[in-house]
C-alpha positions in Angstrom: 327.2 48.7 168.0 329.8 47.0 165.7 331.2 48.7 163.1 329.9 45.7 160.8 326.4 46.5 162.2 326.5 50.4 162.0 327.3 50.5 158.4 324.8 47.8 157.5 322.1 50.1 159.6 323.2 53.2 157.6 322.9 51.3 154.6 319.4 50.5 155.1 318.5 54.1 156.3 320.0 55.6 153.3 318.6 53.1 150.9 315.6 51.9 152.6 313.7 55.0 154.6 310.9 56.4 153.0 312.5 60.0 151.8 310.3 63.4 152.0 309.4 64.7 148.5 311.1 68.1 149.7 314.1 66.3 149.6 313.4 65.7 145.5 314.2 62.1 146.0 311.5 59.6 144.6 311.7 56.7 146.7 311.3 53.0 145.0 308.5 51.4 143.9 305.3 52.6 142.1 303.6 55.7 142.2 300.0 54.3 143.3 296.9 56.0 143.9 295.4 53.8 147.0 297.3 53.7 150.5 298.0 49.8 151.7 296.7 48.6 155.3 297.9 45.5 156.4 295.5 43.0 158.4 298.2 42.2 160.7 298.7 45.7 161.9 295.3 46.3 162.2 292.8 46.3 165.1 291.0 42.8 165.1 289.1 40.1 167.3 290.1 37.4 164.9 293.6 35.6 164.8 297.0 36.1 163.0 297.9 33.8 160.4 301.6 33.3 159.5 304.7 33.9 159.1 305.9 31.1 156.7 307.8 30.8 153.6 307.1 27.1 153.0 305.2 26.7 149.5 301.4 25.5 149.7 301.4 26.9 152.8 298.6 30.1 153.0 300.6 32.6 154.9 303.6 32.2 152.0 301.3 33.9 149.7 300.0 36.8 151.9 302.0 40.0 151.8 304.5 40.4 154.4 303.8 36.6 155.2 301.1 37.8 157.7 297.1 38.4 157.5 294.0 37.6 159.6 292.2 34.6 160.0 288.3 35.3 160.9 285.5 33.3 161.8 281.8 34.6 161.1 281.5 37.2 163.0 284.5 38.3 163.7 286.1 41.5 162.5 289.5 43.4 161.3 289.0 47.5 161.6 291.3 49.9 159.7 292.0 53.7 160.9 292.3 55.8 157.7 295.3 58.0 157.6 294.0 59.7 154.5 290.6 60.6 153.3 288.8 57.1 150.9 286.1 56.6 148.7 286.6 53.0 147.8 288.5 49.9 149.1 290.0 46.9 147.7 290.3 43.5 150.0 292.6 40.6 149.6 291.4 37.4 151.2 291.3 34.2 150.9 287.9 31.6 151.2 288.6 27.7 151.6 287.9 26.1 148.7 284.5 24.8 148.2 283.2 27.5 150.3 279.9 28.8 149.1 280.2 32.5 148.1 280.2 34.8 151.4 280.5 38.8 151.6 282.1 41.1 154.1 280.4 43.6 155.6 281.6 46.8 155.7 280.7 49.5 158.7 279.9 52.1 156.0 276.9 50.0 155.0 278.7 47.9 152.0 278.6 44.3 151.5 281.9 43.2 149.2 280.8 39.9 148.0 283.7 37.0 148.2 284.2 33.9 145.7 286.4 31.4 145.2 286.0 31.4 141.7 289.6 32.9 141.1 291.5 31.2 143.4 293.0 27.8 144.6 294.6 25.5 142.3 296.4 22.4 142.3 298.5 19.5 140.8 302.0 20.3 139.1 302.4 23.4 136.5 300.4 24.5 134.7 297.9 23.3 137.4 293.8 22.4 137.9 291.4 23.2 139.7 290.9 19.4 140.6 292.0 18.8 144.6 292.4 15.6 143.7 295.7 16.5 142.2 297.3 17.7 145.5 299.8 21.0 145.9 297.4 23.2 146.7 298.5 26.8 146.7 296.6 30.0 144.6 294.7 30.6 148.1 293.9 34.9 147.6 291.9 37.1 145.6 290.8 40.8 145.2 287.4 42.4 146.0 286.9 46.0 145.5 283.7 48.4 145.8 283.2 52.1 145.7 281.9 53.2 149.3 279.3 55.4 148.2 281.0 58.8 150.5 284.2 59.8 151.0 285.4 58.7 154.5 287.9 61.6 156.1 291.6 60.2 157.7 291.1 58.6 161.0 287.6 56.9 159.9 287.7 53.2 161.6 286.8 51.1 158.8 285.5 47.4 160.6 285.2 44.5 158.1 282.9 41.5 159.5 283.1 38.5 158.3 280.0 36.1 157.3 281.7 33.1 157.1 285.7 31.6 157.4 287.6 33.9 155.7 291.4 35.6 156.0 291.7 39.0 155.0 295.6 40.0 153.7 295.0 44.2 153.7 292.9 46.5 152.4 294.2 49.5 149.6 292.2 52.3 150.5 292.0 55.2 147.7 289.9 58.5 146.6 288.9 56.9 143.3 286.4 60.2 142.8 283.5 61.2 140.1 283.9 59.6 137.0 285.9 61.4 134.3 283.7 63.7 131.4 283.8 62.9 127.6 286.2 64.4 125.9 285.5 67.1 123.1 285.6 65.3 119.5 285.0 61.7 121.3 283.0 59.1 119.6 281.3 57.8 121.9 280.9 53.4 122.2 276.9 53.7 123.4 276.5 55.3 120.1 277.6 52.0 118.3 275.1 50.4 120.6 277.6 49.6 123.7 275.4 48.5 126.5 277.2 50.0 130.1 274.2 47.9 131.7 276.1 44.5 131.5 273.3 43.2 130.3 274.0 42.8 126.6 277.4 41.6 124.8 279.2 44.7 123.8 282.0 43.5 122.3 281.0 44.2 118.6 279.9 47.4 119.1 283.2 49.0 120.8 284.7 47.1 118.0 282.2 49.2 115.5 283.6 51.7 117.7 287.5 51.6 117.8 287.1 50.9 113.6 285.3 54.4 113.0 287.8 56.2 115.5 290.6 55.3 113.0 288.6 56.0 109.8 287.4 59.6 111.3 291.1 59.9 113.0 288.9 60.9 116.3 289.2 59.1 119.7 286.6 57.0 121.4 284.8 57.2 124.9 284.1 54.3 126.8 281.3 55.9 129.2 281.0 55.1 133.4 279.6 51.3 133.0 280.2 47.8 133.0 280.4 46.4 129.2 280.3 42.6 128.3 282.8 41.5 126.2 283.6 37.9 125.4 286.1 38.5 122.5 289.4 40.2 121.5 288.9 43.8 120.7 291.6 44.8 118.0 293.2 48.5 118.2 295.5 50.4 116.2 295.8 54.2 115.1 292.7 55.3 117.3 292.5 56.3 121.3 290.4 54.2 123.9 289.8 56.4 127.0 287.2 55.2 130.3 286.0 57.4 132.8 288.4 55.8 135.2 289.1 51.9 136.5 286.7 52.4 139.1 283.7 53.6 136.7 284.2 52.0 133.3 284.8 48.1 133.2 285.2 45.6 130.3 284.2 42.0 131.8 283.8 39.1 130.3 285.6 35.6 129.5 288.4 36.2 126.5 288.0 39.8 126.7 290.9 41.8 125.4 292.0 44.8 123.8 295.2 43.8 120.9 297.4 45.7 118.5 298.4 44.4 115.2 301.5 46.9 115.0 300.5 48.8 112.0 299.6 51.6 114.1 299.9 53.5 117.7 297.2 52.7 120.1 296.3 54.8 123.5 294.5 53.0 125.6 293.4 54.9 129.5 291.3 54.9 131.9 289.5 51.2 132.2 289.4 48.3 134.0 289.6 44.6 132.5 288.3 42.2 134.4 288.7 38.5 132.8 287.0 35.3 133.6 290.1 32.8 133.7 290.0 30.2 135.9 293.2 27.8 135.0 296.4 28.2 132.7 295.9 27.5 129.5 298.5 28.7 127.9 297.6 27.4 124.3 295.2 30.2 124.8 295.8 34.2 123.8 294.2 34.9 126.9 295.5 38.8 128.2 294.1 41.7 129.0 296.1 43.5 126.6 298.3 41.7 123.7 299.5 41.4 120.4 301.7 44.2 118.7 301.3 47.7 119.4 302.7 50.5 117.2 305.3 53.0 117.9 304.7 55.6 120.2 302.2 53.3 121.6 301.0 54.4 125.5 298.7 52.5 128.2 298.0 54.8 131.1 295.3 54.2 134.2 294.3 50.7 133.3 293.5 48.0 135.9 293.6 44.2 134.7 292.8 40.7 136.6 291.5 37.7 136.1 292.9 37.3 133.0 295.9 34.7 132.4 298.3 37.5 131.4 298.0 40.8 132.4 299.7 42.3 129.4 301.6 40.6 126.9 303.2 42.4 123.7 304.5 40.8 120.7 308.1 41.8 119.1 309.4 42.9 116.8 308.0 46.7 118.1 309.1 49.7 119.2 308.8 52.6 121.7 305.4 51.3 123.8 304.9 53.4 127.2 302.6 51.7 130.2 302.2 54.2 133.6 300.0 53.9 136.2 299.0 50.2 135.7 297.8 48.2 137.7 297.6 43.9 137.7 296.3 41.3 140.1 295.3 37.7 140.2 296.4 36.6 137.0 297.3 32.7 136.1 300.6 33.6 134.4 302.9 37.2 133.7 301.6 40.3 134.9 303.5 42.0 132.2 305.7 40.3 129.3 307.5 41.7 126.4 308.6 39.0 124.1 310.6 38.5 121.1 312.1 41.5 120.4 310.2 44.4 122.1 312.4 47.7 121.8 312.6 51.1 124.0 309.4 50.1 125.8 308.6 51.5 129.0 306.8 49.9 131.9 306.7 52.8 134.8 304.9 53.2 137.8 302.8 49.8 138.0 301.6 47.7 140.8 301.3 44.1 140.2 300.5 41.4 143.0 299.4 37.8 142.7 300.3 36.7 139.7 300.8 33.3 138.4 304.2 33.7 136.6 306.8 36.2 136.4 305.0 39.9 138.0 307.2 41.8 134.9 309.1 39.7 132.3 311.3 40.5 129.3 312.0 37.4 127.3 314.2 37.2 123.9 312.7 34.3 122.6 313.3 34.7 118.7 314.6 38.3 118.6 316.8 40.2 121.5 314.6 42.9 123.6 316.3 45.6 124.0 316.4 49.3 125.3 313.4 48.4 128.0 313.1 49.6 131.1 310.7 48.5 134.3 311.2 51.5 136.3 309.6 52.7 139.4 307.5 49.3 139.8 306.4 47.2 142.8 305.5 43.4 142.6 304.2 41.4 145.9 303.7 38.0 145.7 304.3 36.5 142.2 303.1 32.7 143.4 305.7 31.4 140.3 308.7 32.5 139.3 310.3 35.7 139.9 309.4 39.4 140.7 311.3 41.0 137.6 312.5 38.3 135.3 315.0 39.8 132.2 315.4 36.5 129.8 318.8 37.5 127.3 318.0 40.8 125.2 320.7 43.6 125.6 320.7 47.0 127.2 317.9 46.3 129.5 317.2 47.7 133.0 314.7 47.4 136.2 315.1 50.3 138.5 313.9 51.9 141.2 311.4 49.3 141.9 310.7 47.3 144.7 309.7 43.4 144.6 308.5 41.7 147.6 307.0 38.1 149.0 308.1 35.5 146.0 306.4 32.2 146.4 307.9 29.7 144.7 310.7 29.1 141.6 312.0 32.7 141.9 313.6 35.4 143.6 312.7 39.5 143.8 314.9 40.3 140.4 316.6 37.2 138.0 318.8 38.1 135.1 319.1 34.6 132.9 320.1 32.8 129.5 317.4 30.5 130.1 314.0 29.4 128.0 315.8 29.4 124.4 316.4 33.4 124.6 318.4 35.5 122.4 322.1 35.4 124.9 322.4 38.9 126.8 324.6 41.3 125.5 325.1 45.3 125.8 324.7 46.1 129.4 321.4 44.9 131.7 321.0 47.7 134.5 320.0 46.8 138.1 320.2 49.9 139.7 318.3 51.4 143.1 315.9 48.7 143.9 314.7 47.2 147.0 314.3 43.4 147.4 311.9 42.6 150.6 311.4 38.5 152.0 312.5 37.3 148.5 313.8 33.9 147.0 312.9 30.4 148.3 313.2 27.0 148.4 312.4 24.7 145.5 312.3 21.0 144.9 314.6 21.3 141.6 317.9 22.3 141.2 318.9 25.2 142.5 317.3 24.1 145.3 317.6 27.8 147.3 316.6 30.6 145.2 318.1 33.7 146.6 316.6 37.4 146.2 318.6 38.7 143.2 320.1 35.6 141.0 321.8 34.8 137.8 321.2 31.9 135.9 323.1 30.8 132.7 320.9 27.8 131.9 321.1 27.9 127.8 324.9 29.8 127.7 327.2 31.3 129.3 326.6 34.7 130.9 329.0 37.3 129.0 327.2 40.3 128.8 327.7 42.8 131.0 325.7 43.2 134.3 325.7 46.6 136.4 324.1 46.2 139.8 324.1 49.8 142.1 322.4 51.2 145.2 319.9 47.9 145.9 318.8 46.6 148.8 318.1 43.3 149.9 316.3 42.6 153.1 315.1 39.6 155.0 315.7 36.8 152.1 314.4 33.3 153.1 318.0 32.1 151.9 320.7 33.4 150.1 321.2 36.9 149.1 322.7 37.0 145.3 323.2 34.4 143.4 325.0 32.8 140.4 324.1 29.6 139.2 324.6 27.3 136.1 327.8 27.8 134.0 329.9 30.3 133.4 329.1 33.9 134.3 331.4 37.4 133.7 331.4 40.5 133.3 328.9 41.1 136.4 329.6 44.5 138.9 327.8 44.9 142.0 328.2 48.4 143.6 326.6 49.7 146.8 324.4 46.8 147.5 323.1 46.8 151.3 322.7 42.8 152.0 320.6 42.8 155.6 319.4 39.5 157.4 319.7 37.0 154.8 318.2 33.9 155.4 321.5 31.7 155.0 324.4 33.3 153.0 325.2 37.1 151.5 326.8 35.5 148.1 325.7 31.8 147.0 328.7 30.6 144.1 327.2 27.4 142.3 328.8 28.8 138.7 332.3 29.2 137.3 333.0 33.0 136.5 333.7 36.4 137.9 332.3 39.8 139.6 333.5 43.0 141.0 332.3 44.0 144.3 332.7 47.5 145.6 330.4 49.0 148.9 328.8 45.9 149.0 328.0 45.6 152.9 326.1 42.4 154.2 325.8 40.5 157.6 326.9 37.2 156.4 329.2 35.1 154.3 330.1 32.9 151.2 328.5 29.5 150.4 330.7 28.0 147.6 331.6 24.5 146.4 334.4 24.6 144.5 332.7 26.7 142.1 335.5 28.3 140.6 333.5 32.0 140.7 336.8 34.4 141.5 335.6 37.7 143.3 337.3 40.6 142.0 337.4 42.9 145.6 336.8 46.6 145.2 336.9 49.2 148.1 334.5 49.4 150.3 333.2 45.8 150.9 331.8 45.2 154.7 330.9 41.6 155.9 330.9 38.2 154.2 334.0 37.4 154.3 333.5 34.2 155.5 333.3 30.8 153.1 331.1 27.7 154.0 330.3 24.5 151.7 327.0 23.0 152.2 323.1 24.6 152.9 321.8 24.2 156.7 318.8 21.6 156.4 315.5 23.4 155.2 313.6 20.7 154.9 314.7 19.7 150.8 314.7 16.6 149.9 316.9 14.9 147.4 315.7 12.8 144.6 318.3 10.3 142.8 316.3 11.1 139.6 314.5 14.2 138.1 313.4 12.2 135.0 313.0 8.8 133.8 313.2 7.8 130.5 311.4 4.3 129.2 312.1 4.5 125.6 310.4 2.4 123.1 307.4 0.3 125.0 305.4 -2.3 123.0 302.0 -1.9 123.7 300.5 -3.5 126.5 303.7 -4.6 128.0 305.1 -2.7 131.2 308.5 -1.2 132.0 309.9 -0.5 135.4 312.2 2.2 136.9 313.0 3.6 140.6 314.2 6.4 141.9 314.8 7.1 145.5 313.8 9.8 147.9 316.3 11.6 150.4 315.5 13.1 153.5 318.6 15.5 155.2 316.2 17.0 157.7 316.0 19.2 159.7 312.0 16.9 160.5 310.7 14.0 159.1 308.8 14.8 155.5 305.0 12.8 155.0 304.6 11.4 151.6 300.6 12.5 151.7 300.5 11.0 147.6 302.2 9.8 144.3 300.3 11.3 141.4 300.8 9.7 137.8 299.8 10.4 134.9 298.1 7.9 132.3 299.8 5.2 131.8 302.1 5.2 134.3 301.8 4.1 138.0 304.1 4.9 141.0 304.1 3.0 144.5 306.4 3.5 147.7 306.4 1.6 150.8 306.9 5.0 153.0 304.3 7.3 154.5 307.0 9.1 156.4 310.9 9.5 155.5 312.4 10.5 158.8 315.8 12.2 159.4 318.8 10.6 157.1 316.3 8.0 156.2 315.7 7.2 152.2 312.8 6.0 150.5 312.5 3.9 146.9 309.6 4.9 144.5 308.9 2.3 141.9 307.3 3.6 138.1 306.0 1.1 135.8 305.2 2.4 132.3 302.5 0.2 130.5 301.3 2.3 127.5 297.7 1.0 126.0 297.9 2.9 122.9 300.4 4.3 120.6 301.7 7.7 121.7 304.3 9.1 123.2 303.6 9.3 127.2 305.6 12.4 128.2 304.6 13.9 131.7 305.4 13.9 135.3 304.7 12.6 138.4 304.2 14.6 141.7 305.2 13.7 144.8 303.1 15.6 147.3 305.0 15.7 150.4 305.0 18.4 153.6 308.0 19.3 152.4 308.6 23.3 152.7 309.8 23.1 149.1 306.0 22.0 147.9 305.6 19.1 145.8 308.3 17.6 144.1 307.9 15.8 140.2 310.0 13.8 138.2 309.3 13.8 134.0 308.9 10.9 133.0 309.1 9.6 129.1 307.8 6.8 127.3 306.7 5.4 123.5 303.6 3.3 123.3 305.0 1.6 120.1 303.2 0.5 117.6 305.3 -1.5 114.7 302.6 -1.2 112.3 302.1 2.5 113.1 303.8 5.6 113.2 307.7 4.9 113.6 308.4 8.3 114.4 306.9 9.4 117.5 308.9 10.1 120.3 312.1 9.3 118.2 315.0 12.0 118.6 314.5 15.4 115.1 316.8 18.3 114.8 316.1 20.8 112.8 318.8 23.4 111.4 316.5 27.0 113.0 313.5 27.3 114.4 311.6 30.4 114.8 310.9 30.8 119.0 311.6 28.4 121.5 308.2 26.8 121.6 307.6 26.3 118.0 311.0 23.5 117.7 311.1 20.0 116.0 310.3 18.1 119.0 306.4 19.3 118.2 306.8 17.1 115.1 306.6 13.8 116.7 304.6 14.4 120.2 301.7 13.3 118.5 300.1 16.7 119.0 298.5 18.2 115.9 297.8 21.7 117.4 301.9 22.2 118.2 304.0 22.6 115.5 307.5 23.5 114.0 308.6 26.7 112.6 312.0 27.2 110.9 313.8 30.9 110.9 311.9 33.0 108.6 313.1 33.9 105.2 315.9 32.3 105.4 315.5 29.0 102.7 316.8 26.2 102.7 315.7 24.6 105.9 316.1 21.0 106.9 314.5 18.8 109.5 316.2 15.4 110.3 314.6 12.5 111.8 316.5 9.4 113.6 314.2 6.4 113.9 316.6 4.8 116.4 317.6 1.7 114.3 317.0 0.9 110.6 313.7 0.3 109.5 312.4 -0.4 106.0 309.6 2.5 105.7 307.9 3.4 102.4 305.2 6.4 103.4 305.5 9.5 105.1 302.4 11.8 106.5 302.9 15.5 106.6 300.6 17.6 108.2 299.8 21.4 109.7 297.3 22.6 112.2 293.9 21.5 111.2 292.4 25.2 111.7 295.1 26.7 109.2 295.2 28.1 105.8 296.0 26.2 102.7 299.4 26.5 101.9 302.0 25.3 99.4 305.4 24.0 100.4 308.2 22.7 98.4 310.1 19.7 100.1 312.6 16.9 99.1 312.6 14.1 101.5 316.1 12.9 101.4 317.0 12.1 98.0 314.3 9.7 97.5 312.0 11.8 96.2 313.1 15.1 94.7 312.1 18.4 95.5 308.1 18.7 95.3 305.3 21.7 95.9 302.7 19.6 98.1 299.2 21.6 98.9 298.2 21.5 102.6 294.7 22.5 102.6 292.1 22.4 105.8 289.5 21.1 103.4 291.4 18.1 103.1 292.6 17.7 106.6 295.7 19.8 106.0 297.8 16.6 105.4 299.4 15.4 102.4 300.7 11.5 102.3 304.2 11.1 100.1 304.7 7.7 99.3 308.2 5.8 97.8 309.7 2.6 97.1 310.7 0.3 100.8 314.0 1.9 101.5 316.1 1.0 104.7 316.6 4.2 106.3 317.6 5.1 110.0 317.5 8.6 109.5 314.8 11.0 107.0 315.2 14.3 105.6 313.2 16.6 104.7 314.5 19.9 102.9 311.8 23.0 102.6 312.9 25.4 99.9 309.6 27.2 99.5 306.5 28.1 101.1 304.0 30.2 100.0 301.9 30.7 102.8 304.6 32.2 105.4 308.7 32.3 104.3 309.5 29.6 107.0 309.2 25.8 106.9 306.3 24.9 108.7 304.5 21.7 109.6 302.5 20.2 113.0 303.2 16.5 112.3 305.8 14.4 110.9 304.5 10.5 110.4 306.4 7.4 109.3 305.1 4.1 108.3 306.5 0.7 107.3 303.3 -0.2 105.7 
């Protein structure tokens, strides 16, 4: 053996090895209750499906890229190494199956559904196959076995119809847990464990006299419906355990409003969410929670977030969690979330990011995912940390990333407060993650760095991780300039295409950092600082092997200002490199738009032209994208596409370009002021008077009347605004009982650009509005 080999194989032994508890070393990952059997490795008459990495592609999503494909009758039998009383199977129904079950040798049936899985079309996706892209394919079923089975039970799973099974998680869930002393207890609020009734009110009824008698409350064994937000603070929620005591329902919920700590332990929330919606609250647990805050024992899916908490707070603790099949985040802490805790959680299959922090607002800071695993987030990245300072992930394993993301991703991306202080990435292992994605970068690699919005100056520390089996690159820094990172002892085995992939100016140190390939960089400028130590990947290449990308001339086209019911036409063309011909199978547009192509195939070297016409019918603006579904092992490709359906006689300013001088988050910016959209607004800094917004109409127009609206489900409110020296500061009423618009109206005036000034408001201390309207007439 080489000496480059040996010390890459020590590495991974050190690192990588499970380690004896004698040894008082914890190994990565989280601490889980249930002990994972893979299909693959399993005894079966059916067939094995996989590997792939390619996006829309079944075996992509399935952990370890491998599961079991059965037919009806056919069966996949698991030998217990430790004693069970319940089981939870991952599988995967074609869509449009009717329901099936699997039947279980100890005399269970676990029902299966496609209900939860299976979606389509470009993000946030459908459930419409129409749409094309199909990916989403696995879901969860779990069932208590009615006995405990002893180690070396054969388990056989038969299957009634077409189905795949992934693994089964095999646990001792035991007895349910006893009430205990001082409890109130939710049937005596009239909390029906039957199902049968809506309970939602009365664990409400509940939770409300637990903080007014300063006792906890107890959440018998039983399944309660619940199709609303439950609201917590001051008062303890505890179940009988996530295998007894269940909260089901469509919206259900349990949030904090911050005024208060919460403990919440011992449940399971199971959702009813079938698509993204993300103009919906819809997570299992949300809101604010007070400090000293702790979640421990609770099991969440089917909702579209598994946990999302609200900033500014502080000193939350989650243990023992656990999250599947969710449409977005597993877990995010947003705008400005402080010494919060997320330990010992197991997330799979989620629709987003498996554990996010972003700074969108304020800076999170003093968090900590430690001890963690995530396996197969179908978006996004395994651990995502979005700006904030002083964060870390450690001692956690992420594994099998889909699409858009790699195993850990450190960023100034999505508007977030810039990182500062130091970000910790410290004794993790990374397992078959990164990919390839049709948008720039086009290879993701396993652990990545991204300075989209700024450049990267805080400091990164990156010790004792190990990356194995990546689809592409290793580590990554993309975007523009990034310092001040350190990697030390990082163990780099079998990457995909290159141990270090430079596409940013900047600099790192690199000390013990041992891999079994080399450098791809462009000219990038990124200067390595060498430490002692360093093994391998020495070696420099420019240019990716062919994957099967493609390259478009165009990401986004822009039409401008289109007079109604006249059309507009733009191309952009479609690259192949290789290494195989690509099928176009479809070009989806959206309303009012149409695209055409004269290729069904693009083979090797060969390029195809994609013709968009815009011909809007209506005033709007006609901002969306269209998909190119190709069998390309990127999945589809889109390009946004922009237009104005203008109207002279209506409103001037939709679509046109609006700054503003703050806004509050990323999401609540000026641009909401002309899309059109009532239910989006803008949202200056708060308390922090005078604020401006400033519209450009594109060219002179005389205009004499401006329409200023909010939400039409909000509170009346009072706002004092000047709209650019034509008409002097003014408190104007927005009230819902009057449509929550006001109109201000002046003499003609030639304007190209309109400002308004807030300097009051006495509803929230912010400007606020949802619409901005300007007439000629």
């Amino acid at each position: 053996m080489s000496r480059r080999m040996f010390a890459a194989a020590l590495f991974a032994a050190i690192i990588l090895y499970p380690v004896p508890a004698s040894a008082g070393v914890t190994p990565p990952g989280a601490n889980v209750p249930f002990t994972t059997y893979e299909a693959e490795n399993a005894a079966t008459n059916g067939g094995r499906v996989g590997p792939s990495v390619d996006f829309t592609q079944l075996a992509a999503e399935a952990s370890g890229r491998r599961a079991v494909s059965l037919r009806a009758g056919q069966w996949v039998e698991f030998t217990l190494k430790a004693k069970a009383d319940a089981v939870n199977v991952r599988y995967s129904l074609p869509d449009g199956s009717p329901d099936a079950k699997l039947r279980v040798s100890t005399g269970t049936d676990l029902p299966l559904t496609t209900r939860y899985s299976h979606v389509y079309g470009n993000y946030p996706y459908t459930n419409n196959p129409a749409d094309g892209g199909q990916h989403h394919y696995f879901d969860d079923v779990h069932a208590l076995l009615g006995r405990t089975l002893p180690a070396g039970t054969r388990v056989r799973f038969t299957a009634t119809a077409p189905v795949v099974v992934d693994l089964a998680d095999f646990e001792l869930a035991g007895p349910p847990a006893a009430r205990p002393s001082g409890f109130l207890s939710a049937t005596d609020f009239g909390a029906d464990p039957s199902g049968a009734a809506d309970s939602g009110a009365a664990i409400q009824a509940a939770l409300d006299a637990g903080k007014a008698q300063a006792k906890g409350v107890w959440l018998p064994a039983g399944t309660y419906a619940v199709t609303r937000h439950l609201t917590a603070d001051g008062v303890t929620l505890r179940g009988a355990g996530p295998w007894h005591t269940v909260l089901r329902g469509a919206n259900v919920g349990i949030f904090g409003t911050g005024a208060a700590a919460v403990h919440l332990s011992g449940f399971a929330i199971a959702g009813d969410t079938t698509v993204r919606d993300d103009s919906t609250s819809d997570s299992g647990l949300g809101g604010t929670y007070g400090h000293g805050s702790t979640v421990d024992d609770v099991w969440i899916e089917h909702t579209k977030v598994g946990m999302w908490f609200d900033g500014p707070s502080d000193g939350l603790t989650v243990s023992h969690a656990r999250i599947q099949n969710t449409m977005a985040d597993g877990v995010n802490l947003h705008n400005g979330v402080a010494h919060t805790v997320i330990r010992d959680t197991f997330v799979r299959n989620t629709g987003d990011d498996g554990l996010a922090m972003w700074s969108d607002g304020n800076a999170d800071h003093d968090n900590a995912f430690v001890h963690d695993t995530v396996i197969a987030p179908l978006l996004a990245n395994g651990f995502a940390i979005y700006g904030g300072r002083d964060n870390a992930v450690t001692d956690s394993v992420a594994a099998d990333t889909v699409t858009q993301g790699g195993g850990i991703h450190v960023g100034n991306r999505f508007g977030a407060v810039p990182l500062a202080g130091t970000t910790t990435i410290a004794r993790n292992v990374l397992l078959r993650a990164g990919n390839l994605v049709p948008n720039p970068p086009e290879e993701v690699a396993a652990l990545w760095f991204y300075a989209a919005d700024a450049p990267m100056t805080g400091a990164v520390d990156v010790h004792d991780v190990s990356i194995v089996d990546s689809p592409f690159a290793a580590v990554q820094f993309f975007g523009k300039r990034i310092d001040n990172v350190r990697l030390d002892r990082v163990a780099i085995i079998r990457p995909g295409t290159f141990a270090l992939q430079l596409q940013a100016p900047g600099s790192a140190r690199f000390s013990w950092v041992i891999a079994t390939a080399g450098k791809y960089d462009c000219g990038s400028g990124f200067v390595i600082d060498r430490g002692p130590g360093n093994l391998g990947w020495t070696g420099t290449r420019c240019g990716f092997p062919p994957a099967g990308a493609l390259k478009l001339s165009a990401d986004s086209l822009d039409f401008g200002n289109q007079a109604l019911h006249t059309a507009g036409t733009k191309t952009f063309t479609i690259t192949n490199p290789g290494p195989k011909p690509i099928d176009v199978r479809a070009l989806r547009a959206p309303a009012g738009y149409t695209a055409t192509a004269p290729c069904s195939t693009i083979a090797v070297g060969a390029t195809c032209t994609v013709t968009v016409t815009f011909d809007p019918d209506h005033a709007g603006v006609f901002a969306e994208r269209i998909m190119v579904d190709t069998t390309s092992p990127a999945g589809p490709y889109v390009v946004s596409v922009r237009g104005i359906g203008f109207d002279p006689d209506g409103n001037l300013a939709l679509g046109q370009q609006i700054t503003s001088s703050s806004q509050a988050l990323s999401w609540t910016g000026p641009a909401n002021l002309i899309d059109g959209d009532p239910g989006t607004y803008f949202e200056s800094a708060n308390n922090a008077f005078p604020q401006t917004v400033t519209l450009d109409l594109g060219e002179t127009r005389t205009v004499d009347r401006l329409v200023l609206k909010l939400p039409p489900n909000w509170g009346a409110r009072t706002e004092t605004i000047e709209v650019n020296g034509l008409v002097p500061a003014t408190d104007y009423t927005l009230d819902p009982d009057t449509g929550n618009a006001v109109t201000i109206t002046f003499p003609p005036a030639a304007l190209r650009t309109i400002t308004l000034t807030f300097t009051a408001n006495n509803g929230w201390p912010a400007a606020q509005l949802s619409e901005f309207e300007v007439y000629a007439h």
